[in-house]
C-alpha positions as CSV (number, residue, x, y, z in Angstrom):
1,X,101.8,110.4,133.1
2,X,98.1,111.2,134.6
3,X,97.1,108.6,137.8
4,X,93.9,107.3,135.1
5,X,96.7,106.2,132.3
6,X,98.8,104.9,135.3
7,X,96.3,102.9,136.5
8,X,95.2,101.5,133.1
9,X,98.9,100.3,132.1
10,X,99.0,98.4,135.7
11,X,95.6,97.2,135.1
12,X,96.3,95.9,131.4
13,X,99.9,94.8,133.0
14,X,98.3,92.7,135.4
15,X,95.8,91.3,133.0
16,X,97.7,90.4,130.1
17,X,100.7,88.7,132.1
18,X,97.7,86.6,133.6
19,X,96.5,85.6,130.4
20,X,99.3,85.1,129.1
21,X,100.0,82.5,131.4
22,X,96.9,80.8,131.8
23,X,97.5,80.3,127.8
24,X,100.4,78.6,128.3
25,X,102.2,81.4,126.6
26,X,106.0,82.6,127.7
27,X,105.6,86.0,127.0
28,X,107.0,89.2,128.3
29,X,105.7,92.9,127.9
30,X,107.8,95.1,125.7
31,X,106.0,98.1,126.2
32,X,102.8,99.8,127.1
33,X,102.3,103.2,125.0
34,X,99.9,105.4,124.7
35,X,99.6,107.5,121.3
36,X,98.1,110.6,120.0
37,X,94.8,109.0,119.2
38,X,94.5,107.8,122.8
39,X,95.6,104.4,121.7
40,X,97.0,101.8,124.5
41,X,99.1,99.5,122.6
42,X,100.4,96.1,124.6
43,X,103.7,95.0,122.6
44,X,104.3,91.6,123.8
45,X,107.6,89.6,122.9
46,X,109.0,85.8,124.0
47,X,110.0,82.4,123.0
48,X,105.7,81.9,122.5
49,X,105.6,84.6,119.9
50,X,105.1,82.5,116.9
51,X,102.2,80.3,118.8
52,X,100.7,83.3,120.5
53,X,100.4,85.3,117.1
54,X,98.6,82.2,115.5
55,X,98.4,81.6,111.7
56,X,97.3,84.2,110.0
57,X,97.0,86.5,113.1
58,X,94.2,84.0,114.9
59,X,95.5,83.6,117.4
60,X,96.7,87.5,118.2
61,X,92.8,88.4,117.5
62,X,91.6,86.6,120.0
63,X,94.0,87.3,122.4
64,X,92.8,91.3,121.5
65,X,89.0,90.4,121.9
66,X,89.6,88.8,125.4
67,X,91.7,91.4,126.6
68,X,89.5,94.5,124.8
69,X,86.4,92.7,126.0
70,X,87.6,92.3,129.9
71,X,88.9,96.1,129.8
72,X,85.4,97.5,129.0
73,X,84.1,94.8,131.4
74,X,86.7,96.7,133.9
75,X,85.4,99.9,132.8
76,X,89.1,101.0,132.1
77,X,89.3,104.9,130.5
78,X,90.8,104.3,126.9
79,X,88.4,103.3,124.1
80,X,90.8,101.0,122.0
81,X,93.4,99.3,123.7
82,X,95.7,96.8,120.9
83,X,97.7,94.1,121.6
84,X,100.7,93.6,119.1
85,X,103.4,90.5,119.4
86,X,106.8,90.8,118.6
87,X,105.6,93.9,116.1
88,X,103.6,91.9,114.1
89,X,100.4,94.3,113.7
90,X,103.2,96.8,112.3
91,X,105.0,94.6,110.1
92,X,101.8,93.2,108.9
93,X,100.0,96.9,108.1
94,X,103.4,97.9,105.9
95,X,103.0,94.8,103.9
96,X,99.7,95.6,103.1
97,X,100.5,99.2,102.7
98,X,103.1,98.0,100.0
99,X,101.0,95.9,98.8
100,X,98.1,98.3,98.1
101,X,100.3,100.9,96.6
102,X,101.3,98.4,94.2
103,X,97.9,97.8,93.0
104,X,96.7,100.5,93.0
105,X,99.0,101.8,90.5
106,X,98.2,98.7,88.6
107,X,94.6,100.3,89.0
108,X,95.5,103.4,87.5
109,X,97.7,101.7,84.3
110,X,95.0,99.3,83.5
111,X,91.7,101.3,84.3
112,X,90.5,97.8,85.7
113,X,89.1,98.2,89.7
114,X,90.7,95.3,91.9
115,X,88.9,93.4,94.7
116,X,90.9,92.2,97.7
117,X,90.5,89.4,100.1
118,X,88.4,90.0,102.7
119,X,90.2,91.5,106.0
120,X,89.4,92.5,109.5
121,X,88.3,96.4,109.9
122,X,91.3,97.1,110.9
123,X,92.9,96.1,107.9
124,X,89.9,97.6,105.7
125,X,91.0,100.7,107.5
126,X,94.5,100.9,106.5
127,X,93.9,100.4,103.0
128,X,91.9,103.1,102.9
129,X,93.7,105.4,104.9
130,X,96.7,104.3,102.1
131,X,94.8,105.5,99.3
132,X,93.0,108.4,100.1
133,X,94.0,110.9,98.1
134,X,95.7,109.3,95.5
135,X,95.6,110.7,92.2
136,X,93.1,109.0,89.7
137,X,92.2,106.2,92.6
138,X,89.2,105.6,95.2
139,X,88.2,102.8,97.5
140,X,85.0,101.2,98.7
141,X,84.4,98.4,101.0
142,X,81.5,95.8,100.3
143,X,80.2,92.7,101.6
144,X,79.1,91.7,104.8
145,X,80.5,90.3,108.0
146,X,84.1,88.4,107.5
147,X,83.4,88.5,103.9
148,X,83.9,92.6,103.8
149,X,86.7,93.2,101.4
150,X,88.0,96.4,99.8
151,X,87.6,97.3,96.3
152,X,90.2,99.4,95.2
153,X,88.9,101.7,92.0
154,X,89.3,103.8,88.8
155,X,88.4,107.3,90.4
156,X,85.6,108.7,88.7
């Protein structure tokens, strides 16, 4: 592990248990991992897990902004730092990896393009990273703002 990553997981350590705190959460860190796409994930887990994820993830993407926004504030070395609670980023992008497969077969039987709800980019982003390249389908993204939702096409 280089002294810059070393420094960052302290850094983030620090940070998070802090906030954490001040939120009135009891949390814990998991783990602090760094992947291939120089990704820092924060897994957090604790008797707060339900409150601190939030309906619908609110609460969680909040928690991300503050922390991602007081990390570039820190000037901290890795771009995209996520924080996930008791796995529910992962648990959330294989439901909607599930899901999506499912339509867009329903896509390809009917020859009828599907609109979603709208999501957050990153959840735009996984349902197109799903798709590409599947046979006879293709994706867009329209709207603006919150209202950006995924289209999921016919291919032409």
């Amino acid at each position: 592990m280089s002294n810059e990553q070393r420094d960052t997981e302290e850094w983030l350590e620090d940070f998070v248990l802090t906030l954490c705190k001040l939120g009135g959460f009891e949390l814990e860190i998991e783990e602090i991992a760094l992947d291939d796409d120089d990704v820092m994930t924060v897994c957090l887990t604790g008797p707060d897990s339900a409150r601190a994820i939030g309906r619908d993830g609110q609460v969680l993407e909040a928690l991300q902004y503050v922390i991602t926004t007081a990390a570039i504030h820190a000037r901290m070395p890795h771009r995209r730092i996520v924080l996930d609670i008791d796995r529910y980023r992962e648990r959330r992008e294989q439901k909607l990896r599930d899901e999506v497969l499912s339509l867009a077969e329903e896509v390809r039987s009917t020859g009828k393009p599907v609109s979603l709800a709208p999501m957050s980019p990153r959840e735009r982003r996984v349902v197109h990273l799903t798709l590409a390249g599947l046979p006879g389908i293709s994706t867009e993204s329209q709207g603006q703002g919150e209202d950006r939702a995924v289209r999921i096409l016919p291919a032409q």
